[in-house]
Backbone bond lengths (Angstrom), bond angles and torsions (degrees), N, CA, C in turn:
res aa  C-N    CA-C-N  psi(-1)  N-CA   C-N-CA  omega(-1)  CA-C   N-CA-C  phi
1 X - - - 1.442 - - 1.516 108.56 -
2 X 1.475 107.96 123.75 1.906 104.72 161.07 1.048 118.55 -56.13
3 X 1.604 124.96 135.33 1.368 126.97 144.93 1.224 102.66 -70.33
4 X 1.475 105.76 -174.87 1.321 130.31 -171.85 1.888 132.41 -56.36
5 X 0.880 132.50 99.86 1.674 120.48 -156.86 1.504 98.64 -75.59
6 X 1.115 127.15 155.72 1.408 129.38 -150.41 2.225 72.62 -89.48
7 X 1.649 88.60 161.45 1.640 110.42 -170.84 1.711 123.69 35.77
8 X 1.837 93.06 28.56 1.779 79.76 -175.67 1.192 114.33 -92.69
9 X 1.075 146.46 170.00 1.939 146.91 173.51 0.922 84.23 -51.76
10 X 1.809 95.01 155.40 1.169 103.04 178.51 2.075 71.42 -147.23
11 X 1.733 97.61 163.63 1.659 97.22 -165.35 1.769 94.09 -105.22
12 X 1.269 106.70 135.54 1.266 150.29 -177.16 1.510 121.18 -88.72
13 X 1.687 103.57 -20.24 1.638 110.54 165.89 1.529 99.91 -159.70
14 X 1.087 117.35 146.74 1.955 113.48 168.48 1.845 74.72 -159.81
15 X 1.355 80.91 125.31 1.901 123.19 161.20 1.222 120.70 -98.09
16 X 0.718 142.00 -162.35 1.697 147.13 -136.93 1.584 93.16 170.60
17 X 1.307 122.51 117.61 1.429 114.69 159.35 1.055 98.66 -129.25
18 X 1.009 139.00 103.44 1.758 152.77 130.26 0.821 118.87 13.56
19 X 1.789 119.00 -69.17 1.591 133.33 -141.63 1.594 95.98 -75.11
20 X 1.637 97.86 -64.29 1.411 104.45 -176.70 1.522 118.40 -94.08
21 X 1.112 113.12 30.36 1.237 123.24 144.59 2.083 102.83 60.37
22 X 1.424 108.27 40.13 1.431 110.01 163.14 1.982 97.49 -150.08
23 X 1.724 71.98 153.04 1.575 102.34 164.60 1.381 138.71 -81.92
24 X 0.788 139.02 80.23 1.624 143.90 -151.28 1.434 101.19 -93.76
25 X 1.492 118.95 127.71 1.577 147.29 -161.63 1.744 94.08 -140.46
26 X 1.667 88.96 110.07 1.796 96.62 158.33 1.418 100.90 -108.31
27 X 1.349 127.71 127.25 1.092 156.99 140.51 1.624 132.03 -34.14
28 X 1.249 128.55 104.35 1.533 125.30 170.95 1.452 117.43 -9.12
29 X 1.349 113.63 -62.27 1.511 131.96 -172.78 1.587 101.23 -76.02
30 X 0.967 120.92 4.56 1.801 115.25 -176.71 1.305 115.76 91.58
31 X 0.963 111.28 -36.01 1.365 110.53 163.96 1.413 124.34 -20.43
32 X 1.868 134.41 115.54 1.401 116.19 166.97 1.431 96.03 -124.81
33 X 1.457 114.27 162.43 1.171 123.97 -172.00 1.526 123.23 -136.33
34 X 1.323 139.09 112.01 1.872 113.06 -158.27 1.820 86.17 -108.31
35 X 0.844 118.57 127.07 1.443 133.36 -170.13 1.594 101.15 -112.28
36 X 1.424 113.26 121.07 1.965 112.33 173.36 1.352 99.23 -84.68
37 X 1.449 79.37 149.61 2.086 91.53 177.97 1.887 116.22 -61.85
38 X 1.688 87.67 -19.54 1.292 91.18 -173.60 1.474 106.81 -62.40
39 X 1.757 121.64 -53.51 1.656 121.35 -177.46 1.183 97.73 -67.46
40 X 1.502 142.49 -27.50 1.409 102.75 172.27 1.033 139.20 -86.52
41 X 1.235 109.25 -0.59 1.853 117.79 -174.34 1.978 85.61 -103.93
42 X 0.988 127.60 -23.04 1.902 109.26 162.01 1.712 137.93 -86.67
43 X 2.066 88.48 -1.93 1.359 93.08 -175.60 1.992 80.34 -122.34
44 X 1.064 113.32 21.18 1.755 96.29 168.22 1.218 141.64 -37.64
45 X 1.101 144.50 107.43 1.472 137.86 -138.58 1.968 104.73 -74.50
46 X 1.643 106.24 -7.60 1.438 103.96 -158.32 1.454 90.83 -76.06
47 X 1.688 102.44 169.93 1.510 116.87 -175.31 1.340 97.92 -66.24
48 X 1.447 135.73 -34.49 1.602 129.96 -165.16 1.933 84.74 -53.62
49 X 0.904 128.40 -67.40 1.589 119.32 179.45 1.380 145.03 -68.47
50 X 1.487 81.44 -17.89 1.827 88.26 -170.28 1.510 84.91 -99.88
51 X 1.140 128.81 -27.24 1.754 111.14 -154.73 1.556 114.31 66.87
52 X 1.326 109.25 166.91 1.511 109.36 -160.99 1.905 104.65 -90.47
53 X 1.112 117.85 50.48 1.322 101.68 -169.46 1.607 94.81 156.92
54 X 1.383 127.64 -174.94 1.759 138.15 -155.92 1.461 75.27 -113.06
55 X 1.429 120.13 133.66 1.752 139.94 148.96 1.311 99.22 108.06
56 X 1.643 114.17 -5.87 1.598 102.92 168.86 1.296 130.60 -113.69
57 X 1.566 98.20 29.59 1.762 107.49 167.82 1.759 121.18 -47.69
58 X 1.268 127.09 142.45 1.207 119.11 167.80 1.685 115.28 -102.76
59 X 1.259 98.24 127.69 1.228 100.40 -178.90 2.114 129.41 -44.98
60 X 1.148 129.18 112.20 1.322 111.86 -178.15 1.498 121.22 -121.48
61 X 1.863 109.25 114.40 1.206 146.11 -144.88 1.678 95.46 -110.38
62 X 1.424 112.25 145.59 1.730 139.62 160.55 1.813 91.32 60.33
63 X 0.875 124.25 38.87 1.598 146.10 152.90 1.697 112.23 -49.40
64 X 0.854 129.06 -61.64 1.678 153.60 149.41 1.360 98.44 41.09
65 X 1.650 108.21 -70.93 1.202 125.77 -172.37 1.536 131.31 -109.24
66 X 1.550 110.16 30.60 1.363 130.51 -178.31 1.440 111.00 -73.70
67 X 1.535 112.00 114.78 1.584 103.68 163.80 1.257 117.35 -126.88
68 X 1.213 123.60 163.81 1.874 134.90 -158.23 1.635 83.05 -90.85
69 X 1.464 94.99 141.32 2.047 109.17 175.46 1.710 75.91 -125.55
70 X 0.951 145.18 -12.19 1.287 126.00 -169.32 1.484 106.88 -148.71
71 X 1.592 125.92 124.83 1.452 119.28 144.65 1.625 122.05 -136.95
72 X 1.122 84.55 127.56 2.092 103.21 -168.60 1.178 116.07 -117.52
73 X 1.520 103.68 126.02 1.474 104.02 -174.67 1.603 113.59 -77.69
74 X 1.722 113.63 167.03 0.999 128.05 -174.12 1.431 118.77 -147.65
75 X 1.688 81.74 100.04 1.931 89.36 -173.96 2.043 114.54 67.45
76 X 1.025 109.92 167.23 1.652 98.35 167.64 1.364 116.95 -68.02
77 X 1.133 127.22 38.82 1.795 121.78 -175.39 1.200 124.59 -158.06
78 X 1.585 97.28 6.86 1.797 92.13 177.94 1.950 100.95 -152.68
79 X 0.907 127.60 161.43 1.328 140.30 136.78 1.628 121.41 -106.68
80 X 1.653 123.48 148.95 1.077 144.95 -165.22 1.177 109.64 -120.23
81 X 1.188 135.03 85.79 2.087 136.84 166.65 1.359 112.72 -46.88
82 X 1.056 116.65 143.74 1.559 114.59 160.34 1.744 94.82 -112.89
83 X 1.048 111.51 135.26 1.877 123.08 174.94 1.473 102.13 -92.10
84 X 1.415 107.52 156.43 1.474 127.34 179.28 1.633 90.24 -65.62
85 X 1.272 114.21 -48.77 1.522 111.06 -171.55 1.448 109.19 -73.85
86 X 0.849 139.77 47.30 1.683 141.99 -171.72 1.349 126.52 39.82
87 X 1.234 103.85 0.00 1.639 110.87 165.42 1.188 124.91 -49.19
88 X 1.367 137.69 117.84 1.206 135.54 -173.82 1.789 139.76 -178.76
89 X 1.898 76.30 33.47 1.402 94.63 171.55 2.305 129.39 -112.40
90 X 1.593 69.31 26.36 1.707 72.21 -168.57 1.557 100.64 -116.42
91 X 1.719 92.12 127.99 1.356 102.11 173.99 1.684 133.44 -91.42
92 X 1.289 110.27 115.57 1.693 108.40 -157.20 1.841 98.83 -86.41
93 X 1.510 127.55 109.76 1.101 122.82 -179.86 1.715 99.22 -89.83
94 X 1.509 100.69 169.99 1.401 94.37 -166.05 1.890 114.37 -82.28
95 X 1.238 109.39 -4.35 1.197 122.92 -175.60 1.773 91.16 -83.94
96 X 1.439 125.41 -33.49 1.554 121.71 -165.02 1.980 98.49 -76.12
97 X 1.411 105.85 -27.92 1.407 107.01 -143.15 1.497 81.78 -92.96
98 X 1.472 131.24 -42.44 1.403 127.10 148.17 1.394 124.57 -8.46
99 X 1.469 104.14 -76.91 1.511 111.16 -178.95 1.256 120.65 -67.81
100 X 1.033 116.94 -35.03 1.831 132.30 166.10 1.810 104.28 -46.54
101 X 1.548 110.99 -63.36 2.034 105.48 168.27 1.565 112.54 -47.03
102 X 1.598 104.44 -55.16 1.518 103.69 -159.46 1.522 104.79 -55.14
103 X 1.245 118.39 -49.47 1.608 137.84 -175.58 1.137 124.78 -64.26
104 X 1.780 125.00 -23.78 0.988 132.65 -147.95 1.890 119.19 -70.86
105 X 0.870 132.46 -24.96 1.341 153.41 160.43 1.581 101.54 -41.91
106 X 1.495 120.31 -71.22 1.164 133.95 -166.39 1.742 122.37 -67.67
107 X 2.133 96.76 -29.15 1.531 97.00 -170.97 1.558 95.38 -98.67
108 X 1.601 115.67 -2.72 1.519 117.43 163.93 1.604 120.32 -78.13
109 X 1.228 111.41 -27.58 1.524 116.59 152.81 1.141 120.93 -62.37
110 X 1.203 135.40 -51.23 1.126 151.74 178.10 1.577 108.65 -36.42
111 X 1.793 98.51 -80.52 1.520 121.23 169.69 1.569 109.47 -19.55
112 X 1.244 127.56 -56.77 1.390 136.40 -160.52 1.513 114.19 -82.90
113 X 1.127 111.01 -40.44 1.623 125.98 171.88 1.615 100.36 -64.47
114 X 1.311 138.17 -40.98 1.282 149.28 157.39 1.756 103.22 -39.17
115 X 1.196 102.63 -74.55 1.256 106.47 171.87 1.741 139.93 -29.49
116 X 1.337 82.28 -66.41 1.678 109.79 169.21 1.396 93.65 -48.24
117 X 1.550 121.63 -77.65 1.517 106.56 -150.00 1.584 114.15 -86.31
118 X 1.226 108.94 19.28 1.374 118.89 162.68 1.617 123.87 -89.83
119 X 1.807 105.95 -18.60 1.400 108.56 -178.08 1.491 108.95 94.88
120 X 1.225 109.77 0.06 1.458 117.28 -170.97 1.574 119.57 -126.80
121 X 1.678 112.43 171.57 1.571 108.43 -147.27 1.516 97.41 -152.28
122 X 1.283 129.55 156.95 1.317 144.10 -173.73 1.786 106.95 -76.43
123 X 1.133 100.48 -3.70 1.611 86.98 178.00 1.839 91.93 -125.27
124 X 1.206 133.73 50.50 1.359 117.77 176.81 1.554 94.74 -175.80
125 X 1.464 98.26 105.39 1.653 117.25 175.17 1.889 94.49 -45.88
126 X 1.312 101.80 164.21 1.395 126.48 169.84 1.366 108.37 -108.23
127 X 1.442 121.46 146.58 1.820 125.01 -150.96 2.360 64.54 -89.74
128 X 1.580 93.05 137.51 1.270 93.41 163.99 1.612 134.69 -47.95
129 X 1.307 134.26 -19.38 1.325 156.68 163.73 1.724 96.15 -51.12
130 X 1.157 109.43 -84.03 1.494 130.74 174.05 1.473 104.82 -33.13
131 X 1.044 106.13 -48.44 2.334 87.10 -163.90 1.294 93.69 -91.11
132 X 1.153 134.72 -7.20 1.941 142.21 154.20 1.436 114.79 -36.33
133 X 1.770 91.70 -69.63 1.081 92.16 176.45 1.572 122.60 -94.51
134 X 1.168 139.07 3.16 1.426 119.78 156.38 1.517 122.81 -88.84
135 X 1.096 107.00 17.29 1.637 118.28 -178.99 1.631 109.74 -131.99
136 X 1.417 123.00 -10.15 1.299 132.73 162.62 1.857 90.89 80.10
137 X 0.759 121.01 24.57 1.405 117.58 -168.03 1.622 113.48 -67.76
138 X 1.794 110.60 176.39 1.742 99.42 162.08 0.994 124.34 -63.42
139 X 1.665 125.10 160.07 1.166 110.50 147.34 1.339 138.26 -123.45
140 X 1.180 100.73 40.45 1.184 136.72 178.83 1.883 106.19 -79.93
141 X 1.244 85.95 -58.51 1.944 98.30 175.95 1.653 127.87 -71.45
């Protein structure tokens, strides 16, 4: 996980909206960003997703309807989600949650093309075996 890059935004308000199910981050620089729980609980920075290294992401499937019961800050530089699905080891620094708004269009394309050629879909978990191996992930986690 990045810490903080020296002069980067840093967010000035992050809400919680429930209903529709995103997080909204206004930014120092003006910047605002409404982030779905869904990209953040599939782009989670923790190793359960990223894997320990580049090519060992695990794929994360039937996401759709994921919502945060918990978010706790950490230190001046990060917040911590807790997911409806018990996810709740990935730490979002404010430089990650940054790149996550600016990007978000592109790693939501992304997400789905993942999907597709995996055989798999936002409303239907992957048997844990399965999102292992189409994401090369640990298996340790």
């Amino acid at each position: 996980m990045a810490g903080l890059k020296a002069g980067a935004p840093t967010p000035q308000s992050i809400t919680v909206h429930e209903q529709s199910r995103v997080l909204e981050v206004v930014f120092s620089d003006g910047a605002a960003f409404r982030l779905p729980f869904e990209l953040l609980r599939v782009y989670s920075p923790s190793a359960e997703v990223m894997g320990h290294g580049p090519g060992q992401e695990v794929l994360q499937a039937g996401k759709r309807d994921v919502t945060l019961v918990g978010l706790e800050p950490v230190g001046n530089y990060a917040v911590q989600p807790a997911f409806s699905d018990g996810h709740d080891s990935g730490i979002f620094s404010w430089d990650y949650l940054y790149e996550l708004g600016q990007r978000q269009d592109a790693l939501w394309q992304a997400y789905l093309a993942r999907l597709q050629a995996a055989g798999a879909d936002r409303d239907t978990p992957l048997p844990a075996k399965a999102a292992r191996k189409s994401g090369s992930g640990c298996a340790s986690h």
